[in-house]
FILUMDO-431521 format. One record per residue (C-alpha): x, y, z. Coordinates in steps of 0.2 Angstrom, whole numbers, plus 5000, padded with zeros to 4 digits. Example, Ala and Ser with C-alpha at 12.3 -4.5 7.8 and 13.67 -1.06 7.14 Angstrom:
2
<rec <5062 4978 5039>>;
<rec <5068 4995 5036>>;
This chain:
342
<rec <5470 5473 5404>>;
<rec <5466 5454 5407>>;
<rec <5478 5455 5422>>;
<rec <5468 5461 5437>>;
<rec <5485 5468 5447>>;
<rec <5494 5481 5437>>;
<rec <5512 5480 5435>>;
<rec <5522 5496 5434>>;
<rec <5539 5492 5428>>;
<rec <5556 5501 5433>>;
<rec <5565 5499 5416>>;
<rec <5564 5494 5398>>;
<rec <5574 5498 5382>>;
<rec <5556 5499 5373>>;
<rec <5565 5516 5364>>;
<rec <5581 5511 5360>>;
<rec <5573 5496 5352>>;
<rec <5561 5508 5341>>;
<rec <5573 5519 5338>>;
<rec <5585 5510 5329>>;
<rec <5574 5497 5320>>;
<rec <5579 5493 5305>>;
<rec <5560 5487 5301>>;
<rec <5545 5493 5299>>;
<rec <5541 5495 5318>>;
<rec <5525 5499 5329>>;
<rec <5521 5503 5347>>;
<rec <5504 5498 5344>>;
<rec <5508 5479 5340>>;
<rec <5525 5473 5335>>;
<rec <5532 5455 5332>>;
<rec <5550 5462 5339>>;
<rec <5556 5464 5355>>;
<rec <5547 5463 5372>>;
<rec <5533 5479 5371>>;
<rec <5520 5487 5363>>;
<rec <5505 5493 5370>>;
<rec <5495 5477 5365>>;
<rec <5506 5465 5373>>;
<rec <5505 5477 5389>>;
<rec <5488 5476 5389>>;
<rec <5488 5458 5389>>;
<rec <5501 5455 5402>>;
<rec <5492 5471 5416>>;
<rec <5511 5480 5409>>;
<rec <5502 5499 5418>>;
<rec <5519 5509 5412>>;
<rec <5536 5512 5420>>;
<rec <5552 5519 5417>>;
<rec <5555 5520 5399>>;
<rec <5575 5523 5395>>;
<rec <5582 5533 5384>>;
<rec <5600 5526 5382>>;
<rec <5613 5532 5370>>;
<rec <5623 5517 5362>>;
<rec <5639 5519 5354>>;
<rec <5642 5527 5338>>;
<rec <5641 5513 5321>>;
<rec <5660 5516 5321>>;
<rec <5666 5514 5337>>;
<rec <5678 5500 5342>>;
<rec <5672 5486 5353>>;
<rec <5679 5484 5368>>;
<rec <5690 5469 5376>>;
<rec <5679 5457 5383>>;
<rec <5674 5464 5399>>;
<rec <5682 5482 5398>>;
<rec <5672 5496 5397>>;
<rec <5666 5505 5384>>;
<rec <5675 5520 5379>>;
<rec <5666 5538 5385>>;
<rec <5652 5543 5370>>;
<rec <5656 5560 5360>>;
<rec <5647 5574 5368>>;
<rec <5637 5581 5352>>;
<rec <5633 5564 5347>>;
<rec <5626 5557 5363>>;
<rec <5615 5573 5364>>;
<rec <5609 5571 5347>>;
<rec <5604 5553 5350>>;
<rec <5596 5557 5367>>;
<rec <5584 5571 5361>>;
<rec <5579 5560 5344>>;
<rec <5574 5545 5357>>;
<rec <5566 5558 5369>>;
<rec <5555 5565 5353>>;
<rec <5552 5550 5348>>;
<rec <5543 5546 5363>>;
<rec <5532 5561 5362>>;
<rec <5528 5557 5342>>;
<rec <5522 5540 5351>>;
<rec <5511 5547 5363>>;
<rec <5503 5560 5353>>;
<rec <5501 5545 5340>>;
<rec <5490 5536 5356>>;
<rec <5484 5553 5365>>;
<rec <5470 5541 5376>>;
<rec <5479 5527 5380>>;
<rec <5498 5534 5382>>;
<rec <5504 5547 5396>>;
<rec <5522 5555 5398>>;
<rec <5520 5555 5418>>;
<rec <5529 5569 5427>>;
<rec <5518 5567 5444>>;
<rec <5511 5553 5454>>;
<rec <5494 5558 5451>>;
<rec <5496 5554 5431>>;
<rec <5502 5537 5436>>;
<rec <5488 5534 5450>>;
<rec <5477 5540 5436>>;
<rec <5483 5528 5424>>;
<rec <5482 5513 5436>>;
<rec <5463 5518 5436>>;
<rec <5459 5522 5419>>;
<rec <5471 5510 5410>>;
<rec <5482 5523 5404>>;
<rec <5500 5518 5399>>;
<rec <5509 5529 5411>>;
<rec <5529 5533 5403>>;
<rec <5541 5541 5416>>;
<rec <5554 5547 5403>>;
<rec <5570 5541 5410>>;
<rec <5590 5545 5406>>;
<rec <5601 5529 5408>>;
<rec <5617 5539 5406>>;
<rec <5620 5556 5410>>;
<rec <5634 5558 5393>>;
<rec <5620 5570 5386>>;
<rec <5620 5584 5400>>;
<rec <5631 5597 5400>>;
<rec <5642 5600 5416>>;
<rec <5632 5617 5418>>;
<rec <5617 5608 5419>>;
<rec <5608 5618 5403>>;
<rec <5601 5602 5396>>;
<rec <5594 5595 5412>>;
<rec <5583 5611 5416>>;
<rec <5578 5609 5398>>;
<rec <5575 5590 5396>>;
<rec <5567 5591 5414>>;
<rec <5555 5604 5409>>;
<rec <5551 5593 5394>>;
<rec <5546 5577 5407>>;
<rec <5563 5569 5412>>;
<rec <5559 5563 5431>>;
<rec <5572 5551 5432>>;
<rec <5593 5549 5426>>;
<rec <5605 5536 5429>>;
<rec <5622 5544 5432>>;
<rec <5629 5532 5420>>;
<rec <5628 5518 5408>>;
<rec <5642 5506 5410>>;
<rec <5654 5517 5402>>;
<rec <5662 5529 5410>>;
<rec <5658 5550 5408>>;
<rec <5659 5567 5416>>;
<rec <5650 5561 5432>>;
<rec <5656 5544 5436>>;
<rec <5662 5528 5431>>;
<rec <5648 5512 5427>>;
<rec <5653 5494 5431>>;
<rec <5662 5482 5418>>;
<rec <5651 5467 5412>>;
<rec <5663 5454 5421>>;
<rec <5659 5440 5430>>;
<rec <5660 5437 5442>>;
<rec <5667 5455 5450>>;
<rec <5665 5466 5465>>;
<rec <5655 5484 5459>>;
<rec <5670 5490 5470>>;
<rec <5679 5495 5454>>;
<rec <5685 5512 5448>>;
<rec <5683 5529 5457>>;
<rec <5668 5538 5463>>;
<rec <5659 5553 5456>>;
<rec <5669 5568 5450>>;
<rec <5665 5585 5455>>;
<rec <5654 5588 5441>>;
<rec <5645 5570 5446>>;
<rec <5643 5579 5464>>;
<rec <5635 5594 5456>>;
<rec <5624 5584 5446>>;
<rec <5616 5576 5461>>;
<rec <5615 5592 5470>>;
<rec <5605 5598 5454>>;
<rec <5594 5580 5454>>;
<rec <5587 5583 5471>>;
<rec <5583 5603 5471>>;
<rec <5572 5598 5453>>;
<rec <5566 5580 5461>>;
<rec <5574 5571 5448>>;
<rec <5576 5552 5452>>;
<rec <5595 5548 5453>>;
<rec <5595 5528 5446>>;
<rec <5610 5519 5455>>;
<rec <5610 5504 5441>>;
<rec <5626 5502 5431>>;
<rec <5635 5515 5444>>;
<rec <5651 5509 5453>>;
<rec <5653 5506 5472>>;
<rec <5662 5522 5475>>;
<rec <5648 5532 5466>>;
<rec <5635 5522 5474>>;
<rec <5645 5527 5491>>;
<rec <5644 5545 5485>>;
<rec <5626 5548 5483>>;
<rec <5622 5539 5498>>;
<rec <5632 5553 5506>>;
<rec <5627 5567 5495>>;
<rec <5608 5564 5491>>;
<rec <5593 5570 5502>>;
<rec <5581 5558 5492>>;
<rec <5577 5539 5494>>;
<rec <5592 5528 5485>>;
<rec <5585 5517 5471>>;
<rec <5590 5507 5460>>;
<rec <5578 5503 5448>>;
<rec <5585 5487 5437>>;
<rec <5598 5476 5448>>;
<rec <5598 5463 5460>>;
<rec <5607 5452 5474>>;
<rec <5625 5451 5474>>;
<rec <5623 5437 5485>>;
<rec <5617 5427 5472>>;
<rec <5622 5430 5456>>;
<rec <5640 5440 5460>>;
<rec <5638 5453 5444>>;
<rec <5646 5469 5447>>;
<rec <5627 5476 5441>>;
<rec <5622 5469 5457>>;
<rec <5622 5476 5475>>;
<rec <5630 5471 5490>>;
<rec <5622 5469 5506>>;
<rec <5628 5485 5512>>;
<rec <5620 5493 5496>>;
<rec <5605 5485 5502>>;
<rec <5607 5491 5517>>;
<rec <5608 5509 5514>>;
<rec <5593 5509 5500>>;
<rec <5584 5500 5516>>;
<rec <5589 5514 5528>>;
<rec <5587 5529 5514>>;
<rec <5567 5523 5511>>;
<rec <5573 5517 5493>>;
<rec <5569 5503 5485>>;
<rec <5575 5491 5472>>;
<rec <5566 5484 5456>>;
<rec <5572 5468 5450>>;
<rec <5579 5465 5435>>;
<rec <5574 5450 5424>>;
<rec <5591 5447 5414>>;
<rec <5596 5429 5413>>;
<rec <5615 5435 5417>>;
<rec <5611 5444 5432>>;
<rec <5599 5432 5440>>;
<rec <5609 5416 5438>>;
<rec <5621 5411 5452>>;
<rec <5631 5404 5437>>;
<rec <5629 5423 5426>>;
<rec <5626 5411 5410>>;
<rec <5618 5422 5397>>;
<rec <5606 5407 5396>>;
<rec <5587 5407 5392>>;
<rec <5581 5391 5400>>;
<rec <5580 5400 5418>>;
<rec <5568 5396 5427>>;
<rec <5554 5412 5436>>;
<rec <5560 5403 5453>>;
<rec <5577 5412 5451>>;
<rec <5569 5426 5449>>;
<rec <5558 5425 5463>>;
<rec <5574 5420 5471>>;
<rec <5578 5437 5471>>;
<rec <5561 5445 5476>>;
<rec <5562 5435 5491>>;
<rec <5580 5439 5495>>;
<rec <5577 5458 5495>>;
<rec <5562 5458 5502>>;
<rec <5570 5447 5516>>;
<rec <5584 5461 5515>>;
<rec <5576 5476 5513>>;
<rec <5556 5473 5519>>;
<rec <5542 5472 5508>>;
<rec <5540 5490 5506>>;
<rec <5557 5491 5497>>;
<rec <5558 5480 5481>>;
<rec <5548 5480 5464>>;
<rec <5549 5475 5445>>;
<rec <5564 5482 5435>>;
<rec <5562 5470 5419>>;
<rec <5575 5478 5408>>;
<rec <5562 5472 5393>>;
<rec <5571 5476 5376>>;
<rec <5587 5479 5384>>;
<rec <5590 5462 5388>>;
<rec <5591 5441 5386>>;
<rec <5571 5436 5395>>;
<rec <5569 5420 5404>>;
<rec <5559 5408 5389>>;
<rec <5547 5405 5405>>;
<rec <5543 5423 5407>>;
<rec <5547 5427 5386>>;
<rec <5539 5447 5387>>;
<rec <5529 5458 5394>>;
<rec <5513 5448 5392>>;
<rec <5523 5436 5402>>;
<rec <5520 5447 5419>>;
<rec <5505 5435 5424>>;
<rec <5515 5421 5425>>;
<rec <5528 5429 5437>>;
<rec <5514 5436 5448>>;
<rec <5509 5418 5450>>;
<rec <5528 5411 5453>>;
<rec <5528 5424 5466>>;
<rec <5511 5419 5474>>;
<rec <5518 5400 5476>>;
<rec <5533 5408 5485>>;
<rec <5519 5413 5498>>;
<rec <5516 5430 5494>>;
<rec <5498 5437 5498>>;
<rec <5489 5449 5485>>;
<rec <5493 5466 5497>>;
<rec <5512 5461 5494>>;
<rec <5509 5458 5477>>;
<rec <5502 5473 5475>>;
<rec <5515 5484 5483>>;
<rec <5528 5473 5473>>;
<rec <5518 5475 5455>>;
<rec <5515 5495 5460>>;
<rec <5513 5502 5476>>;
<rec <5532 5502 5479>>;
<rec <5535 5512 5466>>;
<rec <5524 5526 5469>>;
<rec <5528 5528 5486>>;
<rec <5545 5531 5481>>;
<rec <5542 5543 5466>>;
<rec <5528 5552 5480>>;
<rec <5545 5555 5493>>;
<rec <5560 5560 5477>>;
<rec <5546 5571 5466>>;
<rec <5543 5588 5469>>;
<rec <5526 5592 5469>>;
Protein backbone atom coordinates (compact mmCIF):
# COMPACT_ATOMS: atom_id res chain seq x y z
CA UNK A 1 0.00 0.00 0.00
CA UNK A 2 1.44 3.59 -0.93
CA UNK A 3 -0.68 4.91 2.00
CA UNK A 4 1.29 4.60 5.19
CA UNK A 5 -2.27 4.80 7.64
CA UNK A 6 -4.63 2.00 6.78
CA UNK A 7 -8.03 2.77 6.33
CA UNK A 8 -10.59 0.15 7.44
CA UNK A 9 -13.89 1.06 6.02
CA UNK A 10 -17.45 0.46 7.62
CA UNK A 11 -19.48 -0.10 4.27
CA UNK A 12 -19.41 -0.61 0.60
CA UNK A 13 -21.73 -2.26 -1.98
CA UNK A 14 -18.29 -3.80 -3.57
CA UNK A 15 -20.79 -7.26 -3.94
CA UNK A 16 -23.88 -5.99 -4.99
CA UNK A 17 -21.90 -4.22 -7.80
CA UNK A 18 -20.16 -7.56 -8.84
CA UNK A 19 -22.93 -9.36 -8.64
CA UNK A 20 -25.12 -7.90 -10.81
CA UNK A 21 -22.52 -6.79 -13.51
CA UNK A 22 -23.64 -7.05 -16.62
CA UNK A 23 -19.75 -6.86 -17.93
CA UNK A 24 -17.07 -8.72 -17.68
CA UNK A 25 -15.99 -7.74 -14.17
CA UNK A 26 -12.87 -8.36 -11.65
CA UNK A 27 -11.88 -7.75 -8.17
CA UNK A 28 -8.46 -7.77 -9.01
CA UNK A 29 -8.71 -4.58 -11.26
CA UNK A 30 -11.92 -3.15 -12.70
CA UNK A 31 -12.67 0.09 -14.58
CA UNK A 32 -16.24 0.16 -12.85
CA UNK A 33 -17.34 1.24 -9.59
CA UNK A 34 -15.29 2.44 -6.56
CA UNK A 35 -13.19 -1.24 -5.52
CA UNK A 36 -10.99 -3.59 -6.35
CA UNK A 37 -8.07 -4.82 -4.68
CA UNK A 38 -5.62 -2.68 -6.82
CA UNK A 39 -7.28 0.49 -6.17
CA UNK A 40 -7.37 -0.44 -2.40
CA UNK A 41 -3.93 -0.90 -2.55
CA UNK A 42 -3.23 2.35 -3.88
CA UNK A 43 -5.63 4.39 -1.64
CA UNK A 44 -4.03 2.18 2.15
CA UNK A 45 -8.36 0.67 1.65
CA UNK A 46 -6.98 -2.43 4.77
CA UNK A 47 -10.85 -4.02 4.30
CA UNK A 48 -14.12 -3.23 6.07
CA UNK A 49 -17.70 -4.20 6.08
CA UNK A 50 -18.46 -5.61 2.70
CA UNK A 51 -22.60 -5.71 2.37
CA UNK A 52 -24.55 -8.01 1.07
CA UNK A 53 -27.73 -6.31 0.14
CA UNK A 54 -30.72 -7.73 -1.60
CA UNK A 55 -32.19 -5.30 -4.17
CA UNK A 56 -35.70 -5.66 -5.56
CA UNK A 57 -36.68 -8.20 -7.85
CA UNK A 58 -36.37 -7.01 -12.06
CA UNK A 59 -40.01 -6.78 -11.95
CA UNK A 60 -41.01 -5.06 -9.07
CA UNK A 61 -42.81 -1.70 -9.27
CA UNK A 62 -40.99 1.51 -8.40
CA UNK A 63 -41.95 3.29 -5.67
CA UNK A 64 -43.54 7.04 -5.32
CA UNK A 65 -40.92 9.37 -5.00
CA UNK A 66 -39.85 9.18 -1.49
CA UNK A 67 -42.12 6.04 -0.37
CA UNK A 68 -40.60 3.04 0.53
CA UNK A 69 -39.95 0.17 -1.06
CA UNK A 70 -42.33 -2.54 -0.90
CA UNK A 71 -41.06 -5.70 1.68
CA UNK A 72 -38.80 -8.33 -0.74
CA UNK A 73 -40.24 -11.97 -1.28
CA UNK A 74 -38.98 -14.25 1.19
CA UNK A 75 -37.50 -17.02 -1.25
CA UNK A 76 -36.03 -14.48 -3.49
CA UNK A 77 -34.18 -12.27 -0.97
CA UNK A 78 -32.69 -15.54 0.55
CA UNK A 79 -31.64 -16.79 -2.85
CA UNK A 80 -30.07 -13.35 -3.63
CA UNK A 81 -28.30 -13.09 -0.24
CA UNK A 82 -26.50 -16.61 -0.33
CA UNK A 83 -25.48 -16.14 -4.30
CA UNK A 84 -23.70 -12.60 -2.95
CA UNK A 85 -22.51 -14.35 0.13
CA UNK A 86 -20.81 -17.29 -2.21
CA UNK A 87 -19.64 -15.00 -4.38
CA UNK A 88 -17.58 -13.54 -1.79
CA UNK A 89 -15.96 -16.77 -0.90
CA UNK A 90 -15.28 -17.74 -4.80
CA UNK A 91 -13.37 -14.17 -4.51
CA UNK A 92 -11.38 -14.92 -1.80
CA UNK A 93 -10.48 -18.38 -2.64
CA UNK A 94 -9.57 -16.75 -6.16
CA UNK A 95 -6.87 -14.21 -3.84
CA UNK A 96 -6.12 -16.86 -0.92
CA UNK A 97 -2.92 -14.42 0.10
CA UNK A 98 -4.06 -11.20 -0.15
CA UNK A 99 -8.14 -11.61 0.74
CA UNK A 100 -9.47 -12.64 4.26
CA UNK A 101 -13.34 -13.25 5.38
CA UNK A 102 -12.62 -11.79 8.95
CA UNK A 103 -14.73 -13.23 11.72
CA UNK A 104 -12.22 -12.04 14.69
CA UNK A 105 -10.29 -9.13 15.54
CA UNK A 106 -7.15 -10.82 15.22
CA UNK A 107 -7.61 -11.68 11.34
CA UNK A 108 -8.24 -7.93 10.88
CA UNK A 109 -5.01 -6.78 13.16
CA UNK A 110 -3.31 -9.46 11.25
CA UNK A 111 -4.21 -7.98 8.00
CA UNK A 112 -3.38 -4.32 9.18
CA UNK A 113 0.18 -5.90 9.48
CA UNK A 114 0.51 -8.04 6.61
CA UNK A 115 -1.45 -6.17 3.96
CA UNK A 116 -4.09 -8.52 3.96
CA UNK A 117 -7.61 -7.35 2.75
CA UNK A 118 -9.58 -8.14 5.65
CA UNK A 119 -13.82 -8.55 4.59
CA UNK A 120 -16.29 -8.71 7.53
CA UNK A 121 -19.23 -10.23 5.69
CA UNK A 122 -22.03 -7.96 6.52
CA UNK A 123 -26.21 -8.28 5.97
CA UNK A 124 -27.72 -4.81 5.06
CA UNK A 125 -31.28 -6.15 5.61
CA UNK A 126 -32.39 -8.70 7.68
CA UNK A 127 -35.41 -9.91 4.74
CA UNK A 128 -33.28 -13.09 4.27
CA UNK A 129 -33.47 -14.56 7.97
CA UNK A 130 -36.14 -16.49 9.01
CA UNK A 131 -38.21 -15.45 12.11
CA UNK A 132 -36.83 -18.69 13.89
CA UNK A 133 -33.54 -17.58 13.35
CA UNK A 134 -32.36 -20.93 11.12
CA UNK A 135 -30.46 -18.94 8.67
CA UNK A 136 -28.66 -16.72 10.99
CA UNK A 137 -26.92 -19.73 12.94
CA UNK A 138 -26.22 -20.89 9.53
CA UNK A 139 -24.88 -17.79 7.67
CA UNK A 140 -23.16 -16.96 11.03
CA UNK A 141 -21.31 -20.00 11.13
CA UNK A 142 -20.46 -19.40 7.50
CA UNK A 143 -18.71 -15.69 8.77
CA UNK A 144 -21.53 -13.15 8.90
CA UNK A 145 -20.25 -10.77 12.01
CA UNK A 146 -22.50 -8.09 11.31
CA UNK A 147 -26.56 -7.32 10.01
CA UNK A 148 -28.44 -4.25 9.46
CA UNK A 149 -32.00 -4.95 10.68
CA UNK A 150 -33.20 -3.30 7.61
CA UNK A 151 -32.68 -1.65 4.33
CA UNK A 152 -34.85 0.99 3.69
CA UNK A 153 -37.82 -1.04 3.14
CA UNK A 154 -39.61 -2.35 5.48
CA UNK A 155 -39.61 -6.32 6.85
CA UNK A 156 -40.38 -8.84 9.49
CA UNK A 157 -38.08 -6.87 12.16
CA UNK A 158 -38.55 -3.35 11.48
CA UNK A 159 -39.26 -0.54 9.39
CA UNK A 160 -36.11 1.53 7.29
CA UNK A 161 -36.30 5.32 6.75
CA UNK A 162 -37.83 6.80 3.44
CA UNK A 163 -35.23 8.76 1.12
CA UNK A 164 -36.97 12.09 1.67
CA UNK A 165 -35.56 15.27 2.17
CA UNK A 166 -35.46 16.71 4.20
CA UNK A 167 -37.37 14.22 7.10
CA UNK A 168 -37.14 13.32 10.70
CA UNK A 169 -35.98 9.34 10.95
CA UNK A 170 -38.85 9.63 13.54
CA UNK A 171 -41.14 7.75 10.95
CA UNK A 172 -43.02 4.55 11.13
CA UNK A 173 -43.06 2.05 14.13
CA UNK A 174 -40.34 0.31 16.09
CA UNK A 175 -39.16 -3.36 15.81
CA UNK A 176 -41.77 -6.13 15.87
CA UNK A 177 -41.56 -8.91 18.19
CA UNK A 178 -39.61 -10.94 15.91
CA UNK A 179 -37.30 -7.67 15.39
CA UNK A 180 -36.85 -7.82 19.41
CA UNK A 181 -35.98 -11.54 19.01
CA UNK A 182 -33.67 -10.87 16.36
CA UNK A 183 -31.53 -8.73 18.64
CA UNK A 184 -31.84 -10.85 21.54
CA UNK A 185 -30.23 -13.57 18.92
CA UNK A 186 -27.41 -10.75 17.49
CA UNK A 187 -25.97 -10.37 20.93
CA UNK A 188 -25.93 -14.06 22.41
CA UNK A 189 -23.78 -15.02 18.74
CA UNK A 190 -21.88 -11.34 18.88
CA UNK A 191 -23.24 -10.32 15.74
CA UNK A 192 -22.90 -6.43 15.10
CA UNK A 193 -26.43 -5.00 14.84
CA UNK A 194 -25.99 -1.91 12.18
CA UNK A 195 -28.30 1.04 13.06
CA UNK A 196 -28.10 2.66 9.21
CA UNK A 197 -31.32 2.78 7.29
CA UNK A 198 -33.37 1.80 10.79
CA UNK A 199 -36.07 4.16 11.97
CA UNK A 200 -36.13 6.25 15.06
CA UNK A 201 -38.54 3.91 17.05
CA UNK A 202 -36.18 1.00 16.10
CA UNK A 203 -33.08 2.83 16.78
CA UNK A 204 -35.05 3.57 20.41
CA UNK A 205 -35.53 -0.09 20.59
CA UNK A 206 -32.21 -1.47 20.43
CA UNK A 207 -30.94 1.08 22.57
CA UNK A 208 -33.23 -0.41 25.15
CA UNK A 209 -32.85 -3.96 24.13
CA UNK A 210 -29.09 -4.53 23.23
CA UNK A 211 -26.16 -5.26 25.64
CA UNK A 212 -23.52 -4.51 22.85
CA UNK A 213 -22.07 -0.96 21.83
CA UNK A 214 -24.85 0.96 19.27
CA UNK A 215 -23.15 1.51 15.89
CA UNK A 216 -24.01 2.78 12.91
CA UNK A 217 -21.75 1.99 10.49
CA UNK A 218 -22.58 4.40 7.26
CA UNK A 219 -24.64 7.81 8.40
CA UNK A 220 -24.07 11.01 9.59
CA UNK A 221 -25.09 14.42 11.29
CA UNK A 222 -28.70 15.17 11.22
CA UNK A 223 -27.69 18.58 12.12
CA UNK A 224 -26.22 19.20 9.07
CA UNK A 225 -27.63 17.57 6.42
CA UNK A 226 -31.35 16.82 7.71
CA UNK A 227 -31.67 13.22 5.91
CA UNK A 228 -33.90 10.78 7.64
CA UNK A 229 -30.40 8.39 7.09
CA UNK A 230 -28.94 10.59 9.47
CA UNK A 231 -28.90 10.66 13.33
CA UNK A 232 -30.16 13.14 15.64
CA UNK A 233 -28.17 14.40 18.56
CA UNK A 234 -29.87 12.11 20.82
CA UNK A 235 -28.87 9.23 18.51
CA UNK A 236 -25.61 10.47 19.01
CA UNK A 237 -25.91 10.58 22.32
CA UNK A 238 -26.84 7.08 23.11
CA UNK A 239 -23.96 5.59 20.50
CA UNK A 240 -21.84 7.98 22.78
CA UNK A 241 -23.13 6.64 26.20
CA UNK A 242 -23.32 2.68 24.65
CA UNK A 243 -19.30 2.86 23.62
CA UNK A 244 -20.59 2.74 19.98
CA UNK A 245 -19.32 4.47 17.38
CA UNK A 246 -20.39 6.02 13.94
CA UNK A 247 -18.57 5.62 10.58
CA UNK A 248 -19.24 8.42 8.11
CA UNK A 249 -20.76 8.11 5.23
CA UNK A 250 -19.40 9.73 2.00
CA UNK A 251 -22.79 10.16 -0.18
CA UNK A 252 -23.06 13.44 -1.61
CA UNK A 253 -27.06 13.42 -0.38
CA UNK A 254 -26.28 12.81 2.89
CA UNK A 255 -23.47 15.17 3.42
CA UNK A 256 -24.73 18.28 1.88
CA UNK A 257 -26.79 20.76 4.11
CA UNK A 258 -28.82 21.14 0.75
CA UNK A 259 -29.22 16.95 0.28
CA UNK A 260 -28.33 17.61 -3.55
CA UNK A 261 -27.31 14.43 -5.15
CA UNK A 262 -24.54 16.50 -6.60
CA UNK A 263 -20.93 15.45 -7.32
CA UNK A 264 -18.95 18.84 -7.07
CA UNK A 265 -18.93 18.62 -2.98
CA UNK A 266 -16.31 19.48 -1.73
CA UNK A 267 -13.87 16.79 1.22
CA UNK A 268 -14.49 19.85 3.64
CA UNK A 269 -18.13 18.68 4.11
CA UNK A 270 -17.17 15.78 4.65
CA UNK A 271 -14.78 16.64 7.27
CA UNK A 272 -17.54 18.75 8.21
CA UNK A 273 -19.08 15.76 9.64
CA UNK A 274 -15.86 14.17 11.20
CA UNK A 275 -15.49 17.00 13.15
CA UNK A 276 -19.04 17.37 14.22
CA UNK A 277 -19.14 13.71 15.68
CA UNK A 278 -16.14 13.81 17.00
CA UNK A 279 -17.12 17.19 18.72
CA UNK A 280 -20.35 14.96 19.59
CA UNK A 281 -19.30 11.76 20.45
CA UNK A 282 -15.18 11.98 21.24
CA UNK A 283 -12.55 10.96 19.12
CA UNK A 284 -12.96 7.36 20.19
CA UNK A 285 -16.46 7.25 18.67
CA UNK A 286 -16.41 8.05 14.77
CA UNK A 287 -14.76 6.32 11.78
CA UNK A 288 -14.97 5.74 7.88
CA UNK A 289 -18.29 4.33 6.54
CA UNK A 290 -17.74 5.11 2.57
CA UNK A 291 -20.78 3.47 1.25
CA UNK A 292 -18.25 2.84 -1.93
CA UNK A 293 -20.30 1.28 -4.82
CA UNK A 294 -23.61 1.92 -3.11
CA UNK A 295 -23.48 5.46 -3.70
CA UNK A 296 -23.00 9.04 -5.70
CA UNK A 297 -18.65 9.80 -4.42
CA UNK A 298 -17.55 13.46 -4.02
CA UNK A 299 -15.50 14.14 -7.72
CA UNK A 300 -12.65 15.40 -4.97
CA UNK A 301 -12.60 12.14 -3.34
CA UNK A 302 -13.82 9.96 -6.72
CA UNK A 303 -12.93 6.03 -5.08
CA UNK A 304 -11.21 4.21 -2.89
CA UNK A 305 -7.73 5.32 -4.19
CA UNK A 306 -9.17 8.67 -3.21
CA UNK A 307 -8.73 7.72 0.83
CA UNK A 308 -5.19 9.77 0.78
CA UNK A 309 -6.76 12.84 -0.06
CA UNK A 310 -9.42 12.71 2.77
CA UNK A 311 -6.69 11.75 5.26
CA UNK A 312 -5.07 14.90 4.32
CA UNK A 313 -8.44 17.19 4.39
CA UNK A 314 -8.75 15.90 7.62
CA UNK A 315 -5.12 16.74 8.78
CA UNK A 316 -5.90 20.62 7.59
CA UNK A 317 -8.93 20.40 10.03
CA UNK A 318 -6.26 19.95 12.81
CA UNK A 319 -6.20 16.32 13.30
CA UNK A 320 -2.96 14.75 14.67
CA UNK A 321 -1.67 11.34 13.14
CA UNK A 322 -2.97 9.28 16.77
CA UNK A 323 -6.55 10.63 15.85
CA UNK A 324 -6.18 9.84 12.34
CA UNK A 325 -5.28 6.60 13.18
CA UNK A 326 -8.08 5.82 15.53
CA UNK A 327 -10.52 7.46 12.75
CA UNK A 328 -8.73 5.41 9.69
CA UNK A 329 -8.81 2.05 12.01
CA UNK A 330 -8.44 1.86 15.66
CA UNK A 331 -12.13 2.81 16.27
CA UNK A 332 -13.38 0.19 14.50
CA UNK A 333 -11.50 -2.55 16.12
CA UNK A 334 -12.08 -1.44 19.48
CA UNK A 335 -15.64 -1.76 18.80
CA UNK A 336 -15.73 -5.15 16.97
CA UNK A 337 -13.18 -6.30 20.18
CA UNK A 338 -16.47 -5.14 22.84
CA UNK A 339 -19.64 -6.71 20.27
CA UNK A 340 -17.45 -10.14 19.15
CA UNK A 341 -17.45 -13.06 20.94
CA UNK A 342 -14.23 -14.34 21.24
Amino acid sequence: MTSTLPIFDGHNDALLRLYTAEHDDSFLTSTHGHIDLSRAREGGFAGGFFAVFVPAPPDAPSPDDGALPDPLPYSYALQTALGMTALLFRIESQFTSEICVARTVGEIEYGLQTDTLSVILHLEGADPIDTKFHVLEVLYQAGLRSLGIVWSRPNAFGCGVPFRFPQSPDIGPGLTDAGRELVKACNRLGILIDLSHLNEAGFWDVAQLSDAPLVATHSNAYAICPSPRNLTDRQLDAIRESEGMVGVNFHVGFLRPDGQRNADTPLEVVTDHVVYLVERLGIDHVGFGSDFDGALMPNDLGDVAGLPRLLEALRRRGFDEPSLRKLAHENWLRVLRKTWRA
